[in-house]
C-alpha angles and dihedrals in degrees: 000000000000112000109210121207120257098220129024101267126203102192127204106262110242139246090026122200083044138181113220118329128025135173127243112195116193124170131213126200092200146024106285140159100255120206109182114173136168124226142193110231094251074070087257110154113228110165132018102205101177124010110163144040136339153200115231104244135077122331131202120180126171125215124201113205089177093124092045133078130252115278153098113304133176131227115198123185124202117189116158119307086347123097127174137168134192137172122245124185127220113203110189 
């Protein structure tokens, strides 16, 4: 049995700071077109980690900075209706 989330979840990425990889866990509770994307913080967008559809359920993706500098970056999620945005840092 699968168990589905009751709300849209953004989590925290850990380990964070991170070098040079580090995990972003996000759950749907429900099937969504699921756009997840990395910026600099000019708004420059440097990765695109997930862009189609999903299952509801819990998510794990895994993003590898290791051809960017160290820095603050953002990681936005848009699923449906839901939109959130946090902040990771890379230390190189």
């Amino acid at each position: 049995m699968t168990t589905v989330p009751a709300d849209f979840r953004l989590e925290q990425n850990y380990p964070n700071p991170f070098n040079p990889s580090t995990s972003i866990d996000y759950a749907l509770p429900r099937d969504s077109n699921v756009k997840l994307e990395v910026f600099n913080l000019i708004g420059e967008r440097v990765r695109v980690l997930q862009d189609g559809w999903q299952n509801a359920g819990y998510h794990k993706v895994v993003f590898r900075a290791n051809q960017l500098p160290s820095g603050v970056y953002t990681y936005r999620i848009q699923a449906g209706e839901f939109v959130e945005t946090k902040k990771l840092m890379l230390v190189k």
